[in-house]
N, CA and C of each residue as an Amber inpcrd file, in Angstrom:
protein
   198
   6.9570000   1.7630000  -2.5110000   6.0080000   2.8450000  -2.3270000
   5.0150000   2.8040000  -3.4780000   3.6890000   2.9720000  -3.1090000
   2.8400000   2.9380000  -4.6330000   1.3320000   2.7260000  -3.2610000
   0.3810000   3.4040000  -4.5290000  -1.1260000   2.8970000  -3.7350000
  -2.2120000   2.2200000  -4.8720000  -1.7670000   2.7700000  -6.2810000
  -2.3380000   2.3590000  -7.3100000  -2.8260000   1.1300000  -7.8800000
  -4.0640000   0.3190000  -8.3480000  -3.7170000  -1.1470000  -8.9660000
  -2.1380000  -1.2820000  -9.8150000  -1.2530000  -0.4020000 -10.2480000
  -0.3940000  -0.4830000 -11.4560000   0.9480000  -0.9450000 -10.2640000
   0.4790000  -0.3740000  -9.2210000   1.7890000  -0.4080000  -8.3600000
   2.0140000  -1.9450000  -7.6070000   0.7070000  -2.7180000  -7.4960000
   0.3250000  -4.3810000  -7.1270000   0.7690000  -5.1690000  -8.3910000
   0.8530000  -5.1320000  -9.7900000   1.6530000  -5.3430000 -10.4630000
   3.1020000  -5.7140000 -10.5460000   3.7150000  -3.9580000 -10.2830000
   4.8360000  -4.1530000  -9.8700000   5.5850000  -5.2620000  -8.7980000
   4.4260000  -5.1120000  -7.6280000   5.0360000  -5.4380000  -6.4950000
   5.2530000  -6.8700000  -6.6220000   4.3640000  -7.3050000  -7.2510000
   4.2870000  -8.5290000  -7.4600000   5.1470000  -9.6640000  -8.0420000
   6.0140000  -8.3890000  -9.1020000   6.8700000  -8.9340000  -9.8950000
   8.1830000  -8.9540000  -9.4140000   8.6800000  -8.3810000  -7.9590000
   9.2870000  -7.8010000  -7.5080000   9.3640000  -8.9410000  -5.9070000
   7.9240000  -9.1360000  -5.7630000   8.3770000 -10.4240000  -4.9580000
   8.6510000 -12.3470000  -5.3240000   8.1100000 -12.4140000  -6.9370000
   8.3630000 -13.2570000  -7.6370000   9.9770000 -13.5250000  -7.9550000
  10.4390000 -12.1790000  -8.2280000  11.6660000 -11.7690000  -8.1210000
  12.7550000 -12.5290000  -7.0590000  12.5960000 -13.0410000  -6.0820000
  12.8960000 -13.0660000  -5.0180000  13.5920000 -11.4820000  -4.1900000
  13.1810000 -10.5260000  -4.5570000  13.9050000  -9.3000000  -3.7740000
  13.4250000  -9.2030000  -2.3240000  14.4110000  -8.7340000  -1.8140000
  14.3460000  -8.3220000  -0.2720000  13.6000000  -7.1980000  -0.0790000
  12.3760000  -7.4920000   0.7250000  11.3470000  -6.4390000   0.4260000
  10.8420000  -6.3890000   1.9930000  11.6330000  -5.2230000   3.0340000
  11.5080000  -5.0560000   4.1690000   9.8870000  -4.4490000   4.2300000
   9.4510000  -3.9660000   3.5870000   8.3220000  -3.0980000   3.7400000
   7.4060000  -2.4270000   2.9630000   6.5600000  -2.4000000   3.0800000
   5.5900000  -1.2790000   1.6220000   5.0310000  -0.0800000   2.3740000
   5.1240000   0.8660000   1.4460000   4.5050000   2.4100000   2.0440000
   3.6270000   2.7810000   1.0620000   2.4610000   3.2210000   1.4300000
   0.9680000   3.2300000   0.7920000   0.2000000   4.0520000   1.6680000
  -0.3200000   4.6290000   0.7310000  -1.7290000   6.0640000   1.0550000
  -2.0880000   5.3280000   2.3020000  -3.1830000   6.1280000   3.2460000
  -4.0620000   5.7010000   4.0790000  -5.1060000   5.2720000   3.2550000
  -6.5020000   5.2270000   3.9740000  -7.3520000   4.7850000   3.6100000
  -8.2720000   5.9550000   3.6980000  -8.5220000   6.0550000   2.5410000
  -9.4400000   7.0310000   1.7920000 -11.1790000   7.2130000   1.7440000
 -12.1330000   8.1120000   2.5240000 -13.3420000   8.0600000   1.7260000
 -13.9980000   8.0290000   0.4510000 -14.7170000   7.4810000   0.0990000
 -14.9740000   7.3580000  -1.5540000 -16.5460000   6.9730000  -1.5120000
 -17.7160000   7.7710000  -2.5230000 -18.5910000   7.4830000  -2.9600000
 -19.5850000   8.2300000  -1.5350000 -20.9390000   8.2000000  -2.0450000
 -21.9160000   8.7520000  -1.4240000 -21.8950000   8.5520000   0.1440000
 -22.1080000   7.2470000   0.3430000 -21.7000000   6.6710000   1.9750000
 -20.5510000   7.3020000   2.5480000 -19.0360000   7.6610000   2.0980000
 -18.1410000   8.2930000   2.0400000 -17.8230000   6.8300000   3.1600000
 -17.6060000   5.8140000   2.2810000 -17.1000000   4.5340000   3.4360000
 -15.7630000   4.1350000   2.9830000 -15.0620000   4.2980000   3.7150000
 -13.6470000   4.0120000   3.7680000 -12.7830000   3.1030000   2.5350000
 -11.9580000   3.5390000   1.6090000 -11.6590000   2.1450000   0.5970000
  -9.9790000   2.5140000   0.9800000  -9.5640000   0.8700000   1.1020000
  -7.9420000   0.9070000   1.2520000  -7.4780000   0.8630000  -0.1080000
  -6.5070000   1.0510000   0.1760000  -5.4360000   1.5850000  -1.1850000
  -5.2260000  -0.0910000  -2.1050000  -5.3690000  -0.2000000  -3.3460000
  -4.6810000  -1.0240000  -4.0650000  -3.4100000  -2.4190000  -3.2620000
  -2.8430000  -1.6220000  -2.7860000  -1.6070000  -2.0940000  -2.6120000
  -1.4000000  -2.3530000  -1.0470000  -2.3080000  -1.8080000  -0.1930000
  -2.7560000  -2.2800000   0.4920000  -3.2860000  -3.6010000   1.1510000
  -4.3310000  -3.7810000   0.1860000  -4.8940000  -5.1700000  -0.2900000
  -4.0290000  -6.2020000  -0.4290000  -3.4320000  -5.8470000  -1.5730000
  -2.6160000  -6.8010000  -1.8060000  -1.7570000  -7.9660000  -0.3170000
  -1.3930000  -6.4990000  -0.0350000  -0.4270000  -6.9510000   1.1320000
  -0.5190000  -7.6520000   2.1080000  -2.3070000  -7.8750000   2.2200000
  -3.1440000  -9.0040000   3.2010000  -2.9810000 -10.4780000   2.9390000
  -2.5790000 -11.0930000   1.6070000  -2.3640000 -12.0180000   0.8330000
  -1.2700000 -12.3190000   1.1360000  -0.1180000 -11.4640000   1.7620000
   1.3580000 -11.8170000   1.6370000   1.8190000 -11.6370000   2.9160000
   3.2990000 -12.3800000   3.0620000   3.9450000 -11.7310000   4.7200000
   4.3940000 -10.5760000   4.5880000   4.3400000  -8.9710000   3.4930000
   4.5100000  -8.4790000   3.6320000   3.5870000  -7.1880000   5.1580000
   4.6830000  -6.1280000   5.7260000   4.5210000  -5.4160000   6.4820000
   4.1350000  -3.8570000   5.2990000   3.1350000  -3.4500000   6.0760000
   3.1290000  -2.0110000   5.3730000   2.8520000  -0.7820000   6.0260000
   3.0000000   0.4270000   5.6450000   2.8490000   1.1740000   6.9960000
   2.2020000   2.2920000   5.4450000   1.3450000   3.2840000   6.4000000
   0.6780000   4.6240000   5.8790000   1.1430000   5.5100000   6.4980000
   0.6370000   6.5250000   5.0980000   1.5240000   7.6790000   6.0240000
   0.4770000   9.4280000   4.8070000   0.1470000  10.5160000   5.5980000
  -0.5590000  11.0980000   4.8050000   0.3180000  11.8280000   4.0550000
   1.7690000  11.8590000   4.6810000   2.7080000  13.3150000   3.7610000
   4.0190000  12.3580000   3.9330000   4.8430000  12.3320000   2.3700000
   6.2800000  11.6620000   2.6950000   7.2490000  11.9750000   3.4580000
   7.1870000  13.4740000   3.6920000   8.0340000  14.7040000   4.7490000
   7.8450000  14.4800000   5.9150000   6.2990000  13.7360000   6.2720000
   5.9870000  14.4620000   8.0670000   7.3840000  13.0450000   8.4440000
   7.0990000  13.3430000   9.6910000   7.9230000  12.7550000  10.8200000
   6.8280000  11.1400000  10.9140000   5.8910000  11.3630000  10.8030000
   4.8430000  10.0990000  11.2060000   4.0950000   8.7030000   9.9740000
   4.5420000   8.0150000  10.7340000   3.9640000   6.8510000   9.9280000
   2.8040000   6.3130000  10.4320000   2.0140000   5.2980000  10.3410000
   0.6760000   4.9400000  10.7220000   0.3820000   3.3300000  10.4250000
């Protein structure tokens, strides 16, 4: 879980690691700046680079993932 650059770090070290890493959970994708144009999360990104799966979600409680 993480959306931060600090949290792509981690993750990183964590799949170097060899750990069993079913999944990542990360913010949606956020408006930002005047245009208010969409920026994905840190860790997000990342996850395009890798065979990792990731899912969003706006509240850790709700019932729904994305």
């Amino acid at each position: 879980m993480g959306t931060p650059d600090f949290a792509v770090a981690i993750l990183d070290k964590l799949i170097k690691s060899d750990c069993n890493i079913v999944g990542v959970l990360t913010a949606p994708d956020k408006p930002a700046g005047r245009g208010r144009k969409l920026n994905e999360s840190a860790v997000k990104a990342f996850c395009y680079g890798t065979p990792l799966k990731y899912l969003t979600t706006y509240q850790l409680k709700g019932p729904r993932f994305y």
